[in-house]
DRENZATI-256426 format. One line per 10 residues: number of its first residue (from 1); their letters; for each residue x, y, z of C-alpha. Coordinates in nm, 4 decimals. Layout:
N
NUM	a	X/Y/Z ~ ...;
END
This chain:
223
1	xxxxxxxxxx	-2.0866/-2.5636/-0.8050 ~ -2.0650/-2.2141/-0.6882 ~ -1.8235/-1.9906/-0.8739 ~ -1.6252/-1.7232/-0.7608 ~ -1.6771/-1.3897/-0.9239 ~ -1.3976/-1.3168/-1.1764 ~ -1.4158/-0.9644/-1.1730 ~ -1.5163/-0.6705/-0.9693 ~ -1.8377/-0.4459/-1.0402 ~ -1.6194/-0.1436/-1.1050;
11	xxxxxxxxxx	-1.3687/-0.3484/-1.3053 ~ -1.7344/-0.4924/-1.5381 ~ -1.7826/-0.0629/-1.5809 ~ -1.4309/-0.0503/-1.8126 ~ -1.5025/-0.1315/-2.1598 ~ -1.2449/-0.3809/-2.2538 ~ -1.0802/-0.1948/-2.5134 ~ -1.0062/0.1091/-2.2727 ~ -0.9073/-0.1742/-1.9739 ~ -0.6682/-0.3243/-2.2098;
21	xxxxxxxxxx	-0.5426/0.0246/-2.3637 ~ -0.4799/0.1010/-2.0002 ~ -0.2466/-0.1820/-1.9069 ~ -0.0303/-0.1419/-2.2704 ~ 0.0223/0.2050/-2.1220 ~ 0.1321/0.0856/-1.8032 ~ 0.3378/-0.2331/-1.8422 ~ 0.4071/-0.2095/-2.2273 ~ 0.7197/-0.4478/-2.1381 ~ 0.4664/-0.7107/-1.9396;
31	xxxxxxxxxx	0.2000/-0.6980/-2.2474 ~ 0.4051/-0.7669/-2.5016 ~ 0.5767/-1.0495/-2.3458 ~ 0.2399/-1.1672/-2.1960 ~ 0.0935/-1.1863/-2.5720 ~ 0.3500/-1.4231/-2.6842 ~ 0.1805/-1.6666/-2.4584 ~ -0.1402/-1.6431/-2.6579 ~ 0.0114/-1.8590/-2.9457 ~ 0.1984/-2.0784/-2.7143;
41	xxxxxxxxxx	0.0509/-2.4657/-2.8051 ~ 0.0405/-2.5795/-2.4305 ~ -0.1983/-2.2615/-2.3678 ~ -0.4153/-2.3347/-2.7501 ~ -0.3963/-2.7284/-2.5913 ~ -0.5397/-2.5338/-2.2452 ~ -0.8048/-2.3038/-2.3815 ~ -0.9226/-2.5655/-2.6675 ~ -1.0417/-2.8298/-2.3444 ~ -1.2337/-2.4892/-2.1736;
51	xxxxxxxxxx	-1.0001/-2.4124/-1.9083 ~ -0.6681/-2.2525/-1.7962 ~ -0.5155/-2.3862/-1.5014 ~ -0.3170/-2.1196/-1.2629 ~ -0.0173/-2.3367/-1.2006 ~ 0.0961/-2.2116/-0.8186 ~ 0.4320/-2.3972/-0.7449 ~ 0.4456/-2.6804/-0.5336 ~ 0.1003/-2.6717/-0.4638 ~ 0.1316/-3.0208/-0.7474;
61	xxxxxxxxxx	0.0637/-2.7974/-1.0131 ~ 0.2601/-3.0959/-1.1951 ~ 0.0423/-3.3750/-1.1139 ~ -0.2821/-3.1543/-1.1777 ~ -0.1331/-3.0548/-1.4975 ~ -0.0147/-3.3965/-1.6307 ~ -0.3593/-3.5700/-1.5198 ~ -0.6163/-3.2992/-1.6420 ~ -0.4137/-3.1632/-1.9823 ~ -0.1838/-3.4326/-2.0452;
71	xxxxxxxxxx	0.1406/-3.2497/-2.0238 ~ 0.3328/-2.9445/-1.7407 ~ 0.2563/-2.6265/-1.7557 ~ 0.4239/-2.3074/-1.6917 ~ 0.4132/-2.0598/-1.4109 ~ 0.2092/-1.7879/-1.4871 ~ -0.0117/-1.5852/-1.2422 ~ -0.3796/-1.5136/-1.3065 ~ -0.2905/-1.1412/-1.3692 ~ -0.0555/-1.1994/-1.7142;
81	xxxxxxxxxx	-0.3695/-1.4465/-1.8583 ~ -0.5835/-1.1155/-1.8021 ~ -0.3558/-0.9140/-1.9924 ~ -0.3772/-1.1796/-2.2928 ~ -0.7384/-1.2767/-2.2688 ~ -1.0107/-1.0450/-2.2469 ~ -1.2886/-1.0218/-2.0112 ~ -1.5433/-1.2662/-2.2636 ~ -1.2781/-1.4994/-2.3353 ~ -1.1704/-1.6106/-1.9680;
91	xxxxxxxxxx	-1.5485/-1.5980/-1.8892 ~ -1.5863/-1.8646/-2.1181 ~ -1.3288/-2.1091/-1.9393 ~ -1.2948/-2.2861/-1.6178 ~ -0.9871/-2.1359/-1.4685 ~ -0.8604/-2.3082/-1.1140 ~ -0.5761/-2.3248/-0.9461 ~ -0.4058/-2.5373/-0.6348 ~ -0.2929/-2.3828/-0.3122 ~ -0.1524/-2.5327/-0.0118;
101	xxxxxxxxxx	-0.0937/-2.4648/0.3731 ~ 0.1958/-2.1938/0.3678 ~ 0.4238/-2.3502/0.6020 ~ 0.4064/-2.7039/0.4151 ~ 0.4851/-2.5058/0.0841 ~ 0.7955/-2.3316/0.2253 ~ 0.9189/-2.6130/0.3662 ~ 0.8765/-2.7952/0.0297 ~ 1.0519/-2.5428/-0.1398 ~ 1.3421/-2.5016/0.0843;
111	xxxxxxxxxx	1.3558/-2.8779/0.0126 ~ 1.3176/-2.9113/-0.3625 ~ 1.5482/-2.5699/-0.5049 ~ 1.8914/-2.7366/-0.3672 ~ 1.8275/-3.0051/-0.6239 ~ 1.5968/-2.8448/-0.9001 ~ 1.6791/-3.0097/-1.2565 ~ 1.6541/-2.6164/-1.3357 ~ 2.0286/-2.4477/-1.3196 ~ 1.9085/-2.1468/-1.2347;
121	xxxxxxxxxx	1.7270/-2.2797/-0.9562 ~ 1.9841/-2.4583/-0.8293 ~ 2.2053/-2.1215/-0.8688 ~ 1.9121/-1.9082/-0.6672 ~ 1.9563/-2.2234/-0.3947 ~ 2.3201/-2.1624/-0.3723 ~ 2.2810/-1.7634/-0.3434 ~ 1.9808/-1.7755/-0.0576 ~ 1.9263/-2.1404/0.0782 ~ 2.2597/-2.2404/0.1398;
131	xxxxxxxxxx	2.3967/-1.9903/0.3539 ~ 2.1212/-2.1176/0.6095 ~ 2.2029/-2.3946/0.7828 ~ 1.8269/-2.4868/0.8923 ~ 1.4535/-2.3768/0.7379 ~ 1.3948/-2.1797/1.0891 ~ 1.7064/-2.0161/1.0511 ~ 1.5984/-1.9277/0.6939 ~ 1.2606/-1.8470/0.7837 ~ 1.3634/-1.6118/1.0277;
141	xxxxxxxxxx	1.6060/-1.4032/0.9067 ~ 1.5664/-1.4469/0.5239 ~ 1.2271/-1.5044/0.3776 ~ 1.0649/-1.1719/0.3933 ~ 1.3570/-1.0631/0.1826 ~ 1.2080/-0.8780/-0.1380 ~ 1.4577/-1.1345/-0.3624 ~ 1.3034/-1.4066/-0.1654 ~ 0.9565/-1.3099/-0.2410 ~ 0.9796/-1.2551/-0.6040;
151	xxxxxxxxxx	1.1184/-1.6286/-0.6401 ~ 0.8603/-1.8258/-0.7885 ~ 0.8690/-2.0978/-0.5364 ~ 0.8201/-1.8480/-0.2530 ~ 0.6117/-1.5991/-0.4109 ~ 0.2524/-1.5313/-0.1887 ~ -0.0055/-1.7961/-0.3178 ~ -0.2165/-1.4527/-0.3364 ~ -0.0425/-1.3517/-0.5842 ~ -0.0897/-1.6320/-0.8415;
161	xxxxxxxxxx	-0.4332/-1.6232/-0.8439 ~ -0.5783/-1.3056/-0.6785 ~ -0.6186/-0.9729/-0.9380 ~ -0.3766/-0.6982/-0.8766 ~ -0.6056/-0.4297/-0.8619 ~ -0.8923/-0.5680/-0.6474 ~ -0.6975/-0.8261/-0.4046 ~ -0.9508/-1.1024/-0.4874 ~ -0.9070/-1.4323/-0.6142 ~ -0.9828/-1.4239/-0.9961;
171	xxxxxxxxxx	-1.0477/-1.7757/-1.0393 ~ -1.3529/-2.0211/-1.0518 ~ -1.2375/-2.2736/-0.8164 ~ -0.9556/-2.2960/-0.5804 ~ -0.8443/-2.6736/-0.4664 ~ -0.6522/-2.7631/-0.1848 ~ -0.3354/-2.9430/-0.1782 ~ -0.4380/-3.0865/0.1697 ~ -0.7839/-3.2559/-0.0225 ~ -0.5795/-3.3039/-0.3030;
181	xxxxxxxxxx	-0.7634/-3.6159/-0.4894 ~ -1.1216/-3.4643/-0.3787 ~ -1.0712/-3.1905/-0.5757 ~ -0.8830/-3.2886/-0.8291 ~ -1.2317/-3.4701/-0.8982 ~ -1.4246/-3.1329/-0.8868 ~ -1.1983/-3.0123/-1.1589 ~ -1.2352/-3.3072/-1.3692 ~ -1.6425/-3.3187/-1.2970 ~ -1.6608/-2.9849/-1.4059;
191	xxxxxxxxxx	-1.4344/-3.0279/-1.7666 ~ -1.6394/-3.3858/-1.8201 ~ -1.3215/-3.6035/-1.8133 ~ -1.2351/-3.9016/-1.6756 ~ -0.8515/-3.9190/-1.5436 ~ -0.6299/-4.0647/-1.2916 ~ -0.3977/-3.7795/-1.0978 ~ -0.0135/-3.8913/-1.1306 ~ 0.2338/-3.8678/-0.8173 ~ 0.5050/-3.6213/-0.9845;
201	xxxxxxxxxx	0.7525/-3.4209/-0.7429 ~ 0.6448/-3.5900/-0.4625 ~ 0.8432/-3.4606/-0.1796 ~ 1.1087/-3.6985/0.0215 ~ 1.0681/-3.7494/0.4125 ~ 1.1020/-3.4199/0.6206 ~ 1.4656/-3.4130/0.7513 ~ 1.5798/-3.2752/1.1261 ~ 1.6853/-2.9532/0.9601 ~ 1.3257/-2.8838/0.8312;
211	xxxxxxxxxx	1.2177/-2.8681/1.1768 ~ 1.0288/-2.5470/1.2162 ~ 0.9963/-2.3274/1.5789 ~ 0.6857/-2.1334/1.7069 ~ 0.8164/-1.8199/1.5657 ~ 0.9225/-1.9069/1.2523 ~ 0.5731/-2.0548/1.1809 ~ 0.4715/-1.7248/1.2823 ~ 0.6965/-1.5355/1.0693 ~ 0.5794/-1.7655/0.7390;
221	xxx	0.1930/-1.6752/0.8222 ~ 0.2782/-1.3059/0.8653 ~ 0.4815/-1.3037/0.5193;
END
């Protein structure tokens, strides 16, 4: 299986030590917080079966989870497992990720947040979603709203799994949510295990209000 390259010839030139130095400088806040994810069990669990899984939401990052590792995982992009890994310790895993077609994800989301078994979820529903009476309506004159796009569930897919500095996907292997079960078996091919993928957070039947126009589509594309 082809691989995409992890990291960028001019990134390979920084000695790790100085790279690492660079980002404490930078985002002290981020590093330190980022570190406490090092001794985390669910990310020892992750790195001890060679891999770390980029868990984009509603992309079923839950089912992927559950099937390959046995348990959910947490949200975090491919840019905080850089600041607690070095260079020759992600090279040495299989990190993937899910992503799915934009305007299924959004429309997903709008879906899901309302009723979130998260409170603060359901709070951030009640703040942004609610107000809207339909997803174009919310589409078009909400999503591209800064608070919008820093919410996990409607945070660019790019972002998860692309590095900040270079643009380009950091990952080995990116599956689609739309092949979902084909490669789901890549990922399991490639770790040598044998297991079924689980049907977690499926969502319900699109509703009337869910019904997207032309421009909205548009508008979720361009975002």
């Amino acid at each position: 299986m082809t691989r995409v390259v992890t990291y960028s010839p001019l990134r390979r030139r920084v000695p790790p030590a100085v790279d690492r130095g660079l980002r404490f400088v930078r985002h002290p806040g981020a590093y330190k917080s980022a570190r406490r994810i090092r001794g985390k069990q669910v990310i020892c669990d992750c790195v001890n079966a060679g891999a770390l899984f980029v868990h984009v939401p509603k992309t079923a990052g839950r089912s992927v989870a559950d099937g390959v590792f046995g348990r959910p995982l947490p949200h975090y992009p491919i840019d905080l497992y850089r600041l607690v890994f070095s260079p020759k310790e992600i090279d040495r895993l299989f990190v993937f990720a899910f992503v799915r077609d934009p305007v299924d994800r959004t429309r997903s989301a709008f879906q899901y947040l309302p009723s979130s078994p998260a409170a603060h979820d359901r709070r951030w529903a009640d703040a942004h979603l609610r107000p809207y009476k339909s997803l174009d309506a919310f589409v078009l004159h909400h999503l591209a709203d800064p608070d919008v796009q820093r919410q996990l569930h409607f945070r660019p897919q790019a972002n998860w799994i692309c590095a900040g500095r270079t643009g380009m996907p950091a990952v080995d292997f990116v599956g689609r949510f739309e092949r979902l079960q084909d490669d789901y078996k890549v990922i399991c091919d490639e770790l040598g295990i044998t297991a079924e993928l689980p049907a977690i957070n499926r969502s319900p039947p699109t509703e009337a209000s869910l019904a997207l126009s032309d421009r909205a589509v548009e508008r979720i594309y361009d975002v």
